[in-house]
N, CA and C atoms as a LAMMPS dump frame, in Angstrom:
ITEM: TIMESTEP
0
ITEM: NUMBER OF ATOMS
291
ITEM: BOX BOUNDS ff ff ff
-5.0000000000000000e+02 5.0000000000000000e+02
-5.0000000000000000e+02 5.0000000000000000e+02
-5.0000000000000000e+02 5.0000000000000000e+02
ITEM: ATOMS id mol type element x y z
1 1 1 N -216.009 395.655 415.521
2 1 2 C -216.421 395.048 414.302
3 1 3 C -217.002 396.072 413.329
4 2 1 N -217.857 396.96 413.647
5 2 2 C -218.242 398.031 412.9
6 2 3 C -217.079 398.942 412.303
7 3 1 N -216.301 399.256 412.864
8 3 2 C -215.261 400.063 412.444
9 3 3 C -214.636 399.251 411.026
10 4 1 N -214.582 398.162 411.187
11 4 2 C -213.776 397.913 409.624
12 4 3 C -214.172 397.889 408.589
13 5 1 N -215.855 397.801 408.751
14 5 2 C -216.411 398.586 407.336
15 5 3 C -216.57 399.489 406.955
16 6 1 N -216.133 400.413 407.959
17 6 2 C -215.937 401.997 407.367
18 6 3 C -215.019 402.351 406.829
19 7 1 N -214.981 403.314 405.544
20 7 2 C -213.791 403.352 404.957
21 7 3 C -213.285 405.146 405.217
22 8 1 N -212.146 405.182 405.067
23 8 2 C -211.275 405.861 406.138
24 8 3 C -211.359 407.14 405.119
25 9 1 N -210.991 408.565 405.791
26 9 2 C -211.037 409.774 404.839
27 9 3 C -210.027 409.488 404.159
28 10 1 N -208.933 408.919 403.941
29 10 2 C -207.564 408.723 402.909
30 10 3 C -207.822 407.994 402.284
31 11 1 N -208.99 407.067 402.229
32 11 2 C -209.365 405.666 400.961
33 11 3 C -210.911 406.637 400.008
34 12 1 N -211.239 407.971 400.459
35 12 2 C -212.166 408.405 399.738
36 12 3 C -211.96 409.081 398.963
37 13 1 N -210.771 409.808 399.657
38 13 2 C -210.363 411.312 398.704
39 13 3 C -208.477 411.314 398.947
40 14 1 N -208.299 410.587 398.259
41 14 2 C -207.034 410.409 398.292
42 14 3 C -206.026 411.316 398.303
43 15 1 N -204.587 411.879 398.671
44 15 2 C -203.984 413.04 398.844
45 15 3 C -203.538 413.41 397.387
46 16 1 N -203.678 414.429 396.951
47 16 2 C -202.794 414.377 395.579
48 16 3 C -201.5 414 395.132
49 17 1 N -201.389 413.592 394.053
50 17 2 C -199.801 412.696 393.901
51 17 3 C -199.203 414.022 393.324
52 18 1 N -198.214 413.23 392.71
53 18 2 C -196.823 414.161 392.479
54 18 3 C -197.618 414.682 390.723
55 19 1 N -198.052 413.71 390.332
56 19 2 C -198.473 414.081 388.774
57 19 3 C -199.58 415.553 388.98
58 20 1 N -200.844 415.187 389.8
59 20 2 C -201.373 416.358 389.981
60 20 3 C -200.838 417.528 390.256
61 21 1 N -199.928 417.627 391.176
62 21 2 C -199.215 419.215 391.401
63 21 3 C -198.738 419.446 390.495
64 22 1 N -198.137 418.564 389.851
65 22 2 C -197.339 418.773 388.271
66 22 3 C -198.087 419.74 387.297
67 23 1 N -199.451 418.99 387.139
68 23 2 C -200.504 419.549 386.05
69 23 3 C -200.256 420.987 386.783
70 24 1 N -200.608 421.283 387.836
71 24 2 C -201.319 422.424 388.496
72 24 3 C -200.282 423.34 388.253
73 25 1 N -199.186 422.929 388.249
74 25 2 C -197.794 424.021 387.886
75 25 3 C -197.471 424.478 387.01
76 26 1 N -197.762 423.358 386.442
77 26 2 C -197.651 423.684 384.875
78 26 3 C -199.117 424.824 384.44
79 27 1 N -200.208 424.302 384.87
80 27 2 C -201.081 425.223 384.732
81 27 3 C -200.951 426.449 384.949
82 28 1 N -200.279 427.02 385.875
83 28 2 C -200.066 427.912 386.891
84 28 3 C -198.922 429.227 385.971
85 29 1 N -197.792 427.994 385.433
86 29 2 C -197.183 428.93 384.601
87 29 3 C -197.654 429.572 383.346
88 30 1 N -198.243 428.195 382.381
89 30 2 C -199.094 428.561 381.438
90 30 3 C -199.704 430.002 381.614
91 31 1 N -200.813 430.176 382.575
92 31 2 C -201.545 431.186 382.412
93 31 3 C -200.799 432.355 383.08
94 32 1 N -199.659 432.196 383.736
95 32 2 C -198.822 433.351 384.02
96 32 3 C -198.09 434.557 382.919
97 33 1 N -197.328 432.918 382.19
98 33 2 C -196.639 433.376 380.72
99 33 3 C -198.002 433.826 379.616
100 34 1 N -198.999 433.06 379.25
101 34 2 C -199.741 434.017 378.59
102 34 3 C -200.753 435.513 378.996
103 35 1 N -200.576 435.462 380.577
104 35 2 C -201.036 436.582 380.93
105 35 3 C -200.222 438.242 380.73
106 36 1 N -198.783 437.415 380.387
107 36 2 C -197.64 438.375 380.647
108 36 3 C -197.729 439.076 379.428
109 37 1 N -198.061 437.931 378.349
110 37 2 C -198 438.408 377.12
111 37 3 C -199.205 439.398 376.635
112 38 1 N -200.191 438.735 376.971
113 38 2 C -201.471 439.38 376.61
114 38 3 C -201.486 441.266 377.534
115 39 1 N -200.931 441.139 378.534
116 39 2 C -201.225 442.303 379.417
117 39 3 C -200.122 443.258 379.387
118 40 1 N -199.001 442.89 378.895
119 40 2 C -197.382 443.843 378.885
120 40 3 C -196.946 443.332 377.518
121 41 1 N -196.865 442.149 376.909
122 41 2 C -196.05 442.576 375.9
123 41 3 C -196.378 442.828 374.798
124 42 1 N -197.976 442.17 374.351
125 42 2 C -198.592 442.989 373.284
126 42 3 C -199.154 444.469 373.522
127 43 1 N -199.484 445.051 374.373
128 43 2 C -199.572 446.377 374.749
129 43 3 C -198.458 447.329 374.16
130 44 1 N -197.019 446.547 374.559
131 44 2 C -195.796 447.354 374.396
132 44 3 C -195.68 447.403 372.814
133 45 1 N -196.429 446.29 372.008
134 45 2 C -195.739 446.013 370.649
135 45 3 C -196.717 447.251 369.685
136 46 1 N -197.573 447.363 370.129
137 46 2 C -198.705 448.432 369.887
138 46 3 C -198.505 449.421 369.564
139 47 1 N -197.401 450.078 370.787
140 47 2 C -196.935 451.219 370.43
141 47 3 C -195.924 451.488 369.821
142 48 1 N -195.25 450.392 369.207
143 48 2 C -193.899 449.967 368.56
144 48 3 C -194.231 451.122 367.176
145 49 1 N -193.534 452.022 366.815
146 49 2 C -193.715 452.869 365.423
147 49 3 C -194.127 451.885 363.978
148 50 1 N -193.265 451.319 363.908
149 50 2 C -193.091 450.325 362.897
150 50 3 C -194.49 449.104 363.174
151 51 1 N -194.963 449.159 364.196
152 51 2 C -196.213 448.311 364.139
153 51 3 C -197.033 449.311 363.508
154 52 1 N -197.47 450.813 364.488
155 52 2 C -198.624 451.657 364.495
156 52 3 C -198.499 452.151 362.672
157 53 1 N -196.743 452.146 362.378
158 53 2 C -197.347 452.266 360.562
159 53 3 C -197.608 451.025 359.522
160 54 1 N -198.086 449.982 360.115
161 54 2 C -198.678 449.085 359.765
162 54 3 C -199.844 448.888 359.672
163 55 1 N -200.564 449.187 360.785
164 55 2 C -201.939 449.657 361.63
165 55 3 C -202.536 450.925 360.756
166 56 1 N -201.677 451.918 360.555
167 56 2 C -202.367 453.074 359.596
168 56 3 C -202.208 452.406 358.14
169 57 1 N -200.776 451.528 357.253
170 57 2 C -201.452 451.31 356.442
171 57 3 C -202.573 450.833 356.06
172 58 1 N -202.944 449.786 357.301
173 58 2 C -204.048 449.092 357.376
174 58 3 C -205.563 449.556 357.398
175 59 1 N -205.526 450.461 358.066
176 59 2 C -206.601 451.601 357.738
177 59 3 C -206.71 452.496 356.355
178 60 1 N -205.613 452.646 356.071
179 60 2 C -205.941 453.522 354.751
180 60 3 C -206.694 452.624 353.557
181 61 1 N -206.167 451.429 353.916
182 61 2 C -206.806 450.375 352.691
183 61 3 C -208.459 449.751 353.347
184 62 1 N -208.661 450.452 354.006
185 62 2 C -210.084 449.656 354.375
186 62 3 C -210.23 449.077 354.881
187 63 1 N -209.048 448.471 355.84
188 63 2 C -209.028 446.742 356.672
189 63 3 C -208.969 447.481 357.984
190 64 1 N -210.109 447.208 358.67
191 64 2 C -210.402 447.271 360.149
192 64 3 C -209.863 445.831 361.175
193 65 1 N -209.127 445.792 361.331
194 65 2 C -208.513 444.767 362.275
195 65 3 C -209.14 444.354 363.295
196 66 1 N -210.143 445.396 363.9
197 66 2 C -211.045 444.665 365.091
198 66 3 C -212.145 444.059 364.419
199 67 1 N -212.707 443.677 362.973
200 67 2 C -214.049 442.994 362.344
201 67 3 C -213.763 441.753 363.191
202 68 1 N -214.986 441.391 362.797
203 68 2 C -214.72 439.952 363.395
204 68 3 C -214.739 439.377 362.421
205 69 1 N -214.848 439.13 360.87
206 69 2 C -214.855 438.646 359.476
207 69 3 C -214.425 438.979 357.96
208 70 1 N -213.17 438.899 357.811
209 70 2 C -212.875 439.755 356.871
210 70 3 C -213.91 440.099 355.695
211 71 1 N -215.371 439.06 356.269
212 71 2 C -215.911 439.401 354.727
213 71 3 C -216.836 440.42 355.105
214 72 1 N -216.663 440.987 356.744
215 72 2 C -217.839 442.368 356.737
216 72 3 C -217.115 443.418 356.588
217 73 1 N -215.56 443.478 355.936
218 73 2 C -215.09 445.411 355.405
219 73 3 C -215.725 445.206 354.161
220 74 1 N -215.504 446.608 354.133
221 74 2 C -215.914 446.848 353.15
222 74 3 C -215.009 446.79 351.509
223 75 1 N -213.683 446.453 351.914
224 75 2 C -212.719 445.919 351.214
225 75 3 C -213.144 444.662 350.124
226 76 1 N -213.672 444.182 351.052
227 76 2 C -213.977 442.828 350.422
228 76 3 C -214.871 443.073 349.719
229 77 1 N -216.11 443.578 349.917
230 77 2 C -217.109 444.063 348.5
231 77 3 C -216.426 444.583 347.055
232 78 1 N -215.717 445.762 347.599
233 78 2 C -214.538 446.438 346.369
234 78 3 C -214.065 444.836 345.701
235 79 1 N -213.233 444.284 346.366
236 79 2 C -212.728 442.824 345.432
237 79 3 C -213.71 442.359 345.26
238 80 1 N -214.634 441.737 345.45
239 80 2 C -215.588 440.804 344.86
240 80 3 C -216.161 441.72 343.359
241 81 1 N -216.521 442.773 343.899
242 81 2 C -216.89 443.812 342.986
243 81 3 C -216.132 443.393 341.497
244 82 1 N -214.924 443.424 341.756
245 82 2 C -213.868 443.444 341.153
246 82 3 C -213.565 442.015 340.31
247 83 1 N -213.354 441.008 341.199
248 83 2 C -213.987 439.609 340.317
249 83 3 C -214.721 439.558 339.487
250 84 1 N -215.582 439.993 339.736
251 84 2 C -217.252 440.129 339.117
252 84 3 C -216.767 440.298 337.632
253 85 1 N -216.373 441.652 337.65
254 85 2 C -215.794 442.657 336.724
255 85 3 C -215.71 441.671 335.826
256 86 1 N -213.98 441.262 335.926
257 86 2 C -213.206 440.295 335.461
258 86 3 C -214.069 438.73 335.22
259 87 1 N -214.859 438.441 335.73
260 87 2 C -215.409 437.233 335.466
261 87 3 C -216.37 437.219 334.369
262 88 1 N -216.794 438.491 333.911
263 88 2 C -217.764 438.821 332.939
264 88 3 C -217.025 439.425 332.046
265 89 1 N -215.869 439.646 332.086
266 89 2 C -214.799 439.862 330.864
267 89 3 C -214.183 438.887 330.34
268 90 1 N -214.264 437.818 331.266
269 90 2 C -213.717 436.496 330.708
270 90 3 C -214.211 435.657 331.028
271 91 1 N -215.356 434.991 331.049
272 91 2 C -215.802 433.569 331.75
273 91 3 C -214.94 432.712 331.989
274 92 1 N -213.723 432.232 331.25
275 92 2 C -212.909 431.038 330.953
276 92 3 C -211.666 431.137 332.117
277 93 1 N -211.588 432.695 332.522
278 93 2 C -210.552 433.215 333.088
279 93 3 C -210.595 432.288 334.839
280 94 1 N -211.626 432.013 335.586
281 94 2 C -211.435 431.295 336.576
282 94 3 C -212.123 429.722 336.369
283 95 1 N -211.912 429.095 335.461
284 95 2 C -212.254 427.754 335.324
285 95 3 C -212.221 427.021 336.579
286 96 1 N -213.723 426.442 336.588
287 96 2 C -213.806 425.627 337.213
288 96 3 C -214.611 424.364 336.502
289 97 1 N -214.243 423.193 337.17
290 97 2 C -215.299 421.931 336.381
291 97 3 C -217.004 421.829 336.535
């Protein structure tokens, strides 16, 4: 009589279904394919010529690509600078209401 109110290890923690392995595979590839990318194929694109003279134009103009905000180069002061300029040469020139 005691035994049938106990409930059994397969009614507590049930075996995983077909949907869970699913997720998990899918998970599994996910972080495979973006590991592949992040660790071999942007590495490879890096050294691509035609990237790295992208990367130096990018430096010559002031744009540091690792900021974390384009508004801490110093680029961006130069333009604002530069607005400024222009906004006190023309008030009317950026209308707003």
């Amino acid at each position: 009589m005691l035994l049938s109110n106990c409930s059994t290890k397969s009614e507590t923690h049930p075996e995983p279904g077909p949907a869970r392995l699913l997720g998990g595979l899918v998970l599994a590839v996910f972080s495979a394919v973006l590991s592949a990318i992040w660790l071999v194929w942007l590495p490879q694109l890096a050294q691509d010529p035609q990237v790295q003279a992208e990367m130096q134009a990018r430096e010559e103009q002031g744009i540091d690509a690792a900021a974390m905000f384009y508004s801490d180069l110093p680029a961006v002061d130069n333009a604002e600078d530069r607005l400024e300029q222009l906004k006190v040469k023309d008030p009317a020139l950026f209308w707003s209401p």
